[in-house]
GUFIVEX-560267 format. One record per residue (C-alpha): z, y, x. Coordinates in Angstrom, 2 decimals. Each point is the difference from the previous one (the first is absolute). Example, Ala and Ser with C-alpha at 12.3 -4.5 7.8 and 13.67 -1.06 7.14 Angstrom:
! residues 2
r Z:7.80; Y:-4.50; X:12.30
r Z:-0.66; Y:3.44; X:1.37
***
This chain:
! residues 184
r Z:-72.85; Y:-3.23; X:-2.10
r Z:-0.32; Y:-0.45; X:3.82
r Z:4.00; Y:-0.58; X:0.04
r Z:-0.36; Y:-2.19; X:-2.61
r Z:-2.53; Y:-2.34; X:1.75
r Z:2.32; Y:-0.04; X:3.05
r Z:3.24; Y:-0.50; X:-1.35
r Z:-1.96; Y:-2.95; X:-1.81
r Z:-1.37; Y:-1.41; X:3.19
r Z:3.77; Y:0.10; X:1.60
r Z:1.70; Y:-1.33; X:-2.72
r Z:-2.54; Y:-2.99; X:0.00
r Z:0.42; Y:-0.39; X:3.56
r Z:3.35; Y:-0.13; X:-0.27
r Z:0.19; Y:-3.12; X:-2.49
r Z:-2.54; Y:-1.43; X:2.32
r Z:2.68; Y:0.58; X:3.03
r Z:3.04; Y:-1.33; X:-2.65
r Z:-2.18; Y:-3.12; X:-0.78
r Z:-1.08; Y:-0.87; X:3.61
r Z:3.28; Y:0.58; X:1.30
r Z:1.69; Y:-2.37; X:-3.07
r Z:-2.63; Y:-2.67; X:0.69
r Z:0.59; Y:-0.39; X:3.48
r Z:3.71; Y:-0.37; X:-0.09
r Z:-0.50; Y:-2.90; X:-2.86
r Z:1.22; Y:-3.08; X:1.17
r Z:-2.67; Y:-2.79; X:0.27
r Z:1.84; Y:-2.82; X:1.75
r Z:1.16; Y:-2.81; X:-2.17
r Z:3.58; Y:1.28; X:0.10
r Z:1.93; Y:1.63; X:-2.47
r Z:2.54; Y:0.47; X:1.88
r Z:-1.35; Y:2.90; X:1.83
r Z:-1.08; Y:0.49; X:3.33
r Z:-0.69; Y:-4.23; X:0.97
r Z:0.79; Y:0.03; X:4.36
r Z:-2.85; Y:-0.63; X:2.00
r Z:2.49; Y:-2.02; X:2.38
r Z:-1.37; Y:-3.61; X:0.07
r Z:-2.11; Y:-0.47; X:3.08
r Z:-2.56; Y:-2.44; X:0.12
r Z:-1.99; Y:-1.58; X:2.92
r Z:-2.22; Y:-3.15; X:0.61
r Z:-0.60; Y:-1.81; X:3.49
r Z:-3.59; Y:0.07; X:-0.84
r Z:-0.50; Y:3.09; X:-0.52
r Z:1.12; Y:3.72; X:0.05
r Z:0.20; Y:2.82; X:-2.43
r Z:-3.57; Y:1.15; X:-0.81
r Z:-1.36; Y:-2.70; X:2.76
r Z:-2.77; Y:-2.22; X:-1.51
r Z:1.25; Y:-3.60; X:-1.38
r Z:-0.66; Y:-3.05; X:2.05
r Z:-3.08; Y:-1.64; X:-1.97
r Z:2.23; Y:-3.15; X:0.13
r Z:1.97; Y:1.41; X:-3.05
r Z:-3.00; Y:0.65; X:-2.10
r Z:-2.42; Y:-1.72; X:-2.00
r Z:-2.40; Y:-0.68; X:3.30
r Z:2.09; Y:-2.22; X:1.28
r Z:3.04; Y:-1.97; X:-0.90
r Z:1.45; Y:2.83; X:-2.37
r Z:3.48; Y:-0.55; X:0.23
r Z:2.99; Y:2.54; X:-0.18
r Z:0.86; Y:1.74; X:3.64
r Z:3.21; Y:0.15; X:1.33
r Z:2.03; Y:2.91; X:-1.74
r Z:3.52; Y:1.19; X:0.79
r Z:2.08; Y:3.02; X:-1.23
r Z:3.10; Y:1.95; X:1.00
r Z:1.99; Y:2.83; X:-2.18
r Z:0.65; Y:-2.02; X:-3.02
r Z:3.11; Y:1.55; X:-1.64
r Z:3.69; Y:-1.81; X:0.07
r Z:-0.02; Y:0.35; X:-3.63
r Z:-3.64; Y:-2.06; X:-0.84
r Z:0.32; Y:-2.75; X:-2.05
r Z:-3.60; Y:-1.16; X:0.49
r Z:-3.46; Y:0.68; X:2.02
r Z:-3.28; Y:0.38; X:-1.46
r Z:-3.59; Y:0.43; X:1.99
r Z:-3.42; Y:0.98; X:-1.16
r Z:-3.18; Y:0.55; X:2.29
r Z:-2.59; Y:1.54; X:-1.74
r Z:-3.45; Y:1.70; X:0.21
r Z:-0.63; Y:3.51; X:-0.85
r Z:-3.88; Y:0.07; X:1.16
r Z:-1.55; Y:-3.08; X:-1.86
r Z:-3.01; Y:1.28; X:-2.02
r Z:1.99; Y:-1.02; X:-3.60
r Z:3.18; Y:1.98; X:0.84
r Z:3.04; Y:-1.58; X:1.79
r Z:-0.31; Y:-3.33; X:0.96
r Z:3.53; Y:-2.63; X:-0.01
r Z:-0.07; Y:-2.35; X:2.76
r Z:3.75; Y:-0.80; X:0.11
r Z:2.88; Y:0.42; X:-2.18
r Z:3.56; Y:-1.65; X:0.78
r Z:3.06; Y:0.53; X:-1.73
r Z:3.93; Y:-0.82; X:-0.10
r Z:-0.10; Y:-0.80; X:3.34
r Z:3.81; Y:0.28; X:1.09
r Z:1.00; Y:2.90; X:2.09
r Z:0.89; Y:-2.08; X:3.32
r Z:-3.58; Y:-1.21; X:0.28
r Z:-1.13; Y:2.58; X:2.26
r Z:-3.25; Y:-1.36; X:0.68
r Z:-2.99; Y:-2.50; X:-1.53
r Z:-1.51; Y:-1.98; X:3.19
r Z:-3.87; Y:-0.33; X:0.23
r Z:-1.36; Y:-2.35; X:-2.53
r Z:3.52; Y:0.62; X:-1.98
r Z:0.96; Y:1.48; X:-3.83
r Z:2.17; Y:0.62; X:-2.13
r Z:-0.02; Y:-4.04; X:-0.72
r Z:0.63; Y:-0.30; X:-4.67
r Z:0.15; Y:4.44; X:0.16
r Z:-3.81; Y:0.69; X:0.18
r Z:-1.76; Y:1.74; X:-1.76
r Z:-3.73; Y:-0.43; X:-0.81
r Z:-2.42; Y:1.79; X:2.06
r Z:-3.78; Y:2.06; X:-1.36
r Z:-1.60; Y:-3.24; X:1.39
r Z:1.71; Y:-2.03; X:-2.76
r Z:2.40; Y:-2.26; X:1.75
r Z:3.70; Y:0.24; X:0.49
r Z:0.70; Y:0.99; X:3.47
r Z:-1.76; Y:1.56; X:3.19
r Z:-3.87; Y:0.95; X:-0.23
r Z:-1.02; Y:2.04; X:3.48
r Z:-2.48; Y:2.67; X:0.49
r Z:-3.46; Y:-0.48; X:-1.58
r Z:-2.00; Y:3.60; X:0.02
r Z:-3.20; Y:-0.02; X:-1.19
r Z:-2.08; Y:-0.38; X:3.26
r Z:-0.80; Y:3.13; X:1.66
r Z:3.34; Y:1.56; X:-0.77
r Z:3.08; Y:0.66; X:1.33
r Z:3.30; Y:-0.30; X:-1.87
r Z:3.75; Y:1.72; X:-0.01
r Z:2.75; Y:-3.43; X:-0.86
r Z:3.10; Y:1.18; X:-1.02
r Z:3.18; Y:-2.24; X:0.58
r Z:2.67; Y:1.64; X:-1.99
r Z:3.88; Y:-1.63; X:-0.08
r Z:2.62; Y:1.41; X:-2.79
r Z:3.60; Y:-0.55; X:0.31
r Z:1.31; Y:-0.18; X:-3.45
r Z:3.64; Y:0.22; X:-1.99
r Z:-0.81; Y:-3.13; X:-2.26
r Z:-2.16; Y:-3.41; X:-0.04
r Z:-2.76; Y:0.44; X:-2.11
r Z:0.15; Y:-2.32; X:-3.07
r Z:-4.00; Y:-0.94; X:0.76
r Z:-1.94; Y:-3.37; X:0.39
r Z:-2.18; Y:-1.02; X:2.60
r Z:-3.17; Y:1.01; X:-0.44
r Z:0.57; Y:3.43; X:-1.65
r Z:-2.39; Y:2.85; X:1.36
r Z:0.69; Y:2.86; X:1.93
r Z:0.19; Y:2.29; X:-3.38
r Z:2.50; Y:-2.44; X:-0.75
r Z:2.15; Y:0.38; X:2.91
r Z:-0.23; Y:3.68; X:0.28
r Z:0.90; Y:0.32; X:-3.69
r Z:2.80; Y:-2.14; X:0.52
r Z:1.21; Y:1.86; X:3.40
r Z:-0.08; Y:3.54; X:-1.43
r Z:2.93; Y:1.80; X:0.11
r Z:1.70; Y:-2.44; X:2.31
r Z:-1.43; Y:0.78; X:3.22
r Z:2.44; Y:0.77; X:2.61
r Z:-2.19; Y:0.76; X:3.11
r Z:-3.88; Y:-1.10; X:0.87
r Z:-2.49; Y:-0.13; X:2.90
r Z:-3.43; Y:-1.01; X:0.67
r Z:-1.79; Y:-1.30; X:2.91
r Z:-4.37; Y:0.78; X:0.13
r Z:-2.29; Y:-1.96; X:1.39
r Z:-4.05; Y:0.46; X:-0.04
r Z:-2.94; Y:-2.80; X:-0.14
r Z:-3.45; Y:0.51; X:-0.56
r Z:-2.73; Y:-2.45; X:-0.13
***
């Protein structure tokens, strides 16, 4: 009976190995393509990777976009698209920016600058750029993520970020993300 009992306890651990080992090698990207390049490199004059955003960008002041630019972008891309999101707001993620079809020469958006008629709408309720407003007392993670993409996306301004991604999936060719922090 006590062999029993063991051989139980390693055949359970072993389907507990099988599982953990199948879940982690899932792919949770929005590619279907397989493994999606992390090759796009983002930066921003005001700010660097994991540096706190200037409060000029946020809703404390005059809350318009900072200056973003990217390198890496794939020869074959037909089009750009950019998010910046927030994975720390107290209701779950929270979209400040979403920008699609941008074409793949534009290597940059200057301060104050979109994606002009390829915006999409934002948690705030508008179409376009809404900056960092944490509750007060916290501090934030901002998330500016750009896509290069096979296709345009056959989308509308104003569409939301489930939109977009649901759109891009399977068509992502490479990706990168820049984060910034602010805290009130």
């Amino acid at each position: 009976m006590k062999h029993l009992f063991q051989y139980i306890i390693f055949l359970f651990n072993m389907m507990l190995i099988v599982l953990l080992v199948g879940c982690k090698n899932q792919d949770t990207t929005l590619s279907q393509k397989g493994e999606v390049e992390m090759s796009i490199q983002i930066k921003s004059s005001a700010f660097s990777e994991g540096d706190k955003i200037p409060r000029l960008y946020s809703c404390d002041d005059k809350n318009i976009s900072p200056p973003i630019s990217w390198t890496g972008v794939p020869s074959d891309t037909v089009s750009v698209a950019l998010i910046m999101d927030d994975p720390d707001a107290p209701m779950g993620t929270w979209v400040h920016w979403v920008v699609f079809n941008l074409s793949p020469d534009v290597t940059e958006l200057e301060q104050g600058k979109s994606g002009d008629d390829t915006e999409g709408k934002n948690d705030f309720g508008r179409v376009g750029y809404g900056g960092p407003c944490p509750p007060k007392g916290s501090n934030h993670r901002y998330f500016i993520k750009v896509y290069a993409l096979d296709r345009m996306l056959d989308l509308k301004e104003g569409v939301t970020k489930a939109q977009v991604e649901s759109a891009m999936r399977g068509h992502i060719l490479a990706q990168g993300q820049l984060m910034g922090k602010y805290g009130r």
